[in-house]
Legacy VTK file of the C-alpha trace (Angstrom):
# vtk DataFile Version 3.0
C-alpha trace
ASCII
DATASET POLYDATA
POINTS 260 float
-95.768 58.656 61.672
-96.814 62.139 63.015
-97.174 61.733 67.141
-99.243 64.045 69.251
-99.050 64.078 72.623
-102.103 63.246 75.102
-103.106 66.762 76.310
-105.272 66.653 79.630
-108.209 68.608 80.470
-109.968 70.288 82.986
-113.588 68.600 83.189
-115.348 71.713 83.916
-114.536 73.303 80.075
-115.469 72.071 76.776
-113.779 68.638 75.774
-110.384 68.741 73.189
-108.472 65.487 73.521
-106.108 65.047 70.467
-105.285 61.772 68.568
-102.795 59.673 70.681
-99.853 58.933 70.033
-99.321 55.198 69.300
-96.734 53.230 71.034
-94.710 50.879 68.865
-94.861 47.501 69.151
-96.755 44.621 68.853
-100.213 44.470 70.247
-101.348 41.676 72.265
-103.507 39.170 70.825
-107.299 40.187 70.855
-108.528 37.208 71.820
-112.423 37.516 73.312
-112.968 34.939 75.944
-115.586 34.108 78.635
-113.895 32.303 81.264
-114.320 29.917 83.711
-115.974 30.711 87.574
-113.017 29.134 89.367
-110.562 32.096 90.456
-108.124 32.737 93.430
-106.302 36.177 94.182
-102.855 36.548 91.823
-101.554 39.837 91.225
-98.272 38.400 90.982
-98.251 37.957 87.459
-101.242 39.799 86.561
-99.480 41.742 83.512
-100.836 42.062 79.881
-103.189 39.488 79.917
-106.218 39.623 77.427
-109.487 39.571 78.098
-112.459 41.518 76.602
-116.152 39.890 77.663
-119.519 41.240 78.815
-118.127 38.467 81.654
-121.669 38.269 82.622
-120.840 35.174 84.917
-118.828 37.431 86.958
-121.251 40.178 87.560
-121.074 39.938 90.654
-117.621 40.674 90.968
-117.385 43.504 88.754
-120.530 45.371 90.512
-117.856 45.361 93.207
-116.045 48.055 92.286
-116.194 51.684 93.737
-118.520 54.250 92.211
-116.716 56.874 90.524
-116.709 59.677 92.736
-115.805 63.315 93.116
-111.849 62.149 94.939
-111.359 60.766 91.226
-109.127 62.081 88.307
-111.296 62.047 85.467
-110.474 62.900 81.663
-113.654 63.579 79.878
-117.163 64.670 81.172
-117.559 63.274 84.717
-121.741 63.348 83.505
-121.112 61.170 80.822
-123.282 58.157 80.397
-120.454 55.540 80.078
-117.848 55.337 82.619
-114.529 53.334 81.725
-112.531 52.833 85.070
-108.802 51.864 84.539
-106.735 50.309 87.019
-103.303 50.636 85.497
-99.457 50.264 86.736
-97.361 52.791 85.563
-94.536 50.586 85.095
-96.530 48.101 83.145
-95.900 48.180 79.287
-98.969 46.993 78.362
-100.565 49.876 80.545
-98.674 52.385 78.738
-99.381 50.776 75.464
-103.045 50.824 76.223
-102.855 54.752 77.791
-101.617 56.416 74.488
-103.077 53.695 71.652
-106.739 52.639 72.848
-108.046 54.979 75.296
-106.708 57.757 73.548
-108.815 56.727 70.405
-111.498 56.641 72.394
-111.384 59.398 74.043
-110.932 61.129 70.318
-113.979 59.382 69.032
-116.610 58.779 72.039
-114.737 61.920 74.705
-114.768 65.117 72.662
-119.002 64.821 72.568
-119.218 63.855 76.460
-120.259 59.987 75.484
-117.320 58.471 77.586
-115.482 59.040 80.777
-111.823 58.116 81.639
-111.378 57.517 85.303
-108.071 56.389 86.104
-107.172 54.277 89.514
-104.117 52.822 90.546
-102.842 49.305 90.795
-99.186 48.912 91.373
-97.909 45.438 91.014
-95.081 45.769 93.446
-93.868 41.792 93.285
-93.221 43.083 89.124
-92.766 46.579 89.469
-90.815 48.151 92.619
-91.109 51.721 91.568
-94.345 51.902 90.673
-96.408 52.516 93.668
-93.647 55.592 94.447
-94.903 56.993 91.080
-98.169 56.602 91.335
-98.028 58.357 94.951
-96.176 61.083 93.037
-98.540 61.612 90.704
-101.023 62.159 93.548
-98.221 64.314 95.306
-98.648 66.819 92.163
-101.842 67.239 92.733
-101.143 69.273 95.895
-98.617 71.191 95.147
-99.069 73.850 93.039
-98.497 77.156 94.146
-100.844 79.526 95.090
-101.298 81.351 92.161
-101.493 78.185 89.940
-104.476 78.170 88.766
-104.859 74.672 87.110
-107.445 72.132 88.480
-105.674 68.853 90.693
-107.026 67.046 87.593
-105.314 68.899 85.572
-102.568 68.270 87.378
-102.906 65.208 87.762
-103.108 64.144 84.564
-100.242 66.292 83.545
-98.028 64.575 85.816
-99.423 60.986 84.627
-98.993 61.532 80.920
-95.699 63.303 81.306
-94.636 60.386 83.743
-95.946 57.423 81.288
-94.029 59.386 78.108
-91.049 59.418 79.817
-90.534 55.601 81.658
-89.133 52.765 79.585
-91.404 50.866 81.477
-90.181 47.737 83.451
-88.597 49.470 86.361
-86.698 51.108 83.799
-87.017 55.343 85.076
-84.544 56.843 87.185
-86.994 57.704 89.895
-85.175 61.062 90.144
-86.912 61.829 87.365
-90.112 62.404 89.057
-88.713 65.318 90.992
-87.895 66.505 87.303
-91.329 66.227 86.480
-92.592 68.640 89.091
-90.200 71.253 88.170
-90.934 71.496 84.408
-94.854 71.578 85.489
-93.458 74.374 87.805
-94.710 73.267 90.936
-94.415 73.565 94.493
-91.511 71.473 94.917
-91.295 72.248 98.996
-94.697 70.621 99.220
-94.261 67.987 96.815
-91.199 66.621 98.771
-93.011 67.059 101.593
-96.065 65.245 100.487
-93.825 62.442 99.087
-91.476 61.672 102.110
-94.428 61.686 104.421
-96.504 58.592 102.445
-100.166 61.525 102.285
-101.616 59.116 99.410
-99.722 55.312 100.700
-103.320 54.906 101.858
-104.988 56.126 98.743
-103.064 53.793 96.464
-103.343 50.709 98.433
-106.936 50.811 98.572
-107.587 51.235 94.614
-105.581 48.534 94.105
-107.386 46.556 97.551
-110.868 47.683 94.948
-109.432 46.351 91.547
-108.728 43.200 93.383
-111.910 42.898 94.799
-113.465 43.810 91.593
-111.050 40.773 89.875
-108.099 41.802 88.893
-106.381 38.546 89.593
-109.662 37.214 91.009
-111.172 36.782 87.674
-108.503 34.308 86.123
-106.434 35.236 83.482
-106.925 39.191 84.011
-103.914 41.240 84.566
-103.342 44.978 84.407
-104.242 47.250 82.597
-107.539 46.132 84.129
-110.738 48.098 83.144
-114.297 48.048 83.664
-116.740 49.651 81.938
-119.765 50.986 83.231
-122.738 51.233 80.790
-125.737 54.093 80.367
-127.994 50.988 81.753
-125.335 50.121 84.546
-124.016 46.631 82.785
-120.290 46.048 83.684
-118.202 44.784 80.471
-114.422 43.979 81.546
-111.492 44.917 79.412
-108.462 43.477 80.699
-105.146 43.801 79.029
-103.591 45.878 76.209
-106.509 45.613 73.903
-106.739 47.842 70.850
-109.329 50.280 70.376
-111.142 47.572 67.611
-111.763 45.603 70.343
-112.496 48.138 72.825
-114.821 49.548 70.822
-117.586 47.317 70.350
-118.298 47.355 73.784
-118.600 51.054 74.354
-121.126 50.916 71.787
-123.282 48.473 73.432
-122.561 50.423 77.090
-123.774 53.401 75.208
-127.613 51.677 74.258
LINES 1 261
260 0 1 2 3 4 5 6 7 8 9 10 11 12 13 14 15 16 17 18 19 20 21 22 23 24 25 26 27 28 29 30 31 32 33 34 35 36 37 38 39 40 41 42 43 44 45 46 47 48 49 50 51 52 53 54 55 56 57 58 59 60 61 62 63 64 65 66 67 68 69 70 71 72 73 74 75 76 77 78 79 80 81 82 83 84 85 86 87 88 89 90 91 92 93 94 95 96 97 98 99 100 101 102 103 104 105 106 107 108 109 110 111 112 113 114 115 116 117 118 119 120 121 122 123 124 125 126 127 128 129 130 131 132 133 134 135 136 137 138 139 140 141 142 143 144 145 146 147 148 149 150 151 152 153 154 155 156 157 158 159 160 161 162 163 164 165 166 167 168 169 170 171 172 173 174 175 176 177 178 179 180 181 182 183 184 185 186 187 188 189 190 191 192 193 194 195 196 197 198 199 200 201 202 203 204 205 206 207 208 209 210 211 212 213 214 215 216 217 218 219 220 221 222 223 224 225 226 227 228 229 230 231 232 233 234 235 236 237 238 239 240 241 242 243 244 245 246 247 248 249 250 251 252 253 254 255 256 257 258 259
């Protein structure tokens, strides 16, 4: 199978996302539930669970979450009309499963024309994954240090870093973290200020409170969701919830509704 690489984009030129590479493996189980009202805070083992719902007895909860604003790294047409907000661990499997399989397919089919928004948030699951809020403060970190003359956007950057850093980890704790002074290098950046930024925690805050907002918006509120966790945010304002690896089949459906 031919792969191509995720490429990322700078929001203020025309849209050109490529197909996505798919991750091997076997995709969890689309199973389409509504479930129950009953739900206490467990990010512990909030991993790869699967969920896909309007959830409209949790509307509440999902109208929670932060509006996307201009602080966020968005891939696609920050105007678009449907807004699909991703709170992902970058150690998580599933997370990179559902990165380069389903939201690259829909960025392909619903990005390209400025239908649908990626906004990306973090959500490191430190009691699973003890690197990952280090790399998801790094890939915040790149998007301060490039040099003067570097003229790419921070979300370029940004997602430079994040697709370069998801490609590379074996997921599960499984990355040398040396590699993410690697990964600045090859993007040719400032690594003075990327240390810098790094060793003095700049984005600790940042990170904890996405992950404070996907909790408050139900990741591991709402039972049986688990990261990826995603909410989308329709062209009348409804809030569908996508949690887990689901494929873009699945996926799919809903943008189509967000989009009437």
């Amino acid at each position: 199978m031919e792969e191509n690489n995720i490429k990322p984009i700078d929001t203020s030129s025309a849209l050109n996302i490529p197909t996505a590479i798919v991750i091997a493996g076997l995709l969890i189980g689309a199973a389409v539930l509504y479930v129950g009202r009953d739900a206490k805070p467990d990010v512990t083992k909030a991993e790869g669970v699967s969920i896909i719902t309007e959830a409209t007895q949790y509307k509440e909860t999902l109208e929670k979450v932060q509006p996307v604003s201009p602080d966020d790294y968005i891939f696609g047409d920050p105007e678009a009309p449907v807004k699909l907000i991703e709170y992902s661990d970058i150690e998580c499997p599933f997370c990179k499963r559902f990165h380069f399989d389903t939201m690259a397919k829909v960025m392909d089919e619903y990005g390209t024309d400025g239908r649908v928004a990626w906004v990306y948030r973090h959500a490191p699951l430190d009691s699973l994954h003890a690197n990952a809020r280090a790399e998801s403060e790094a890939t915040e970190c790149a998007t301060v240090s490039g040099s003067p003359e570097d003229r790419r956007s921070k979300n370029d950057l940004f997602w430079t870093y994040l697709n370069t850093l998801l490609e590379r980890t074996p997921s599960n704790d499984g990355l040398d973290l040396t590699e993410l002074d690697k990964i600045a290098e090859e993007m040719n950046l400032d690594m003075v200020a990327f240390a810098t930024c790094r060793e003095s925690g700049q984005f600790t805050e940042k990170v904890q409170s996405q992950l404070q907002d996907a909790i408050e918006s139900g990741l591991g509120t709402i039972p049986n969701t688990g990261t990826p966790y995603s909410i989308i945010i329709g062209r009348d304002g409804t809030h569908y919830l996508v949690s887990g690896a689901q494929p873009y089949e699945q996926v799919k459906p809903l943008i189509e509704k967000a989009l009437k």
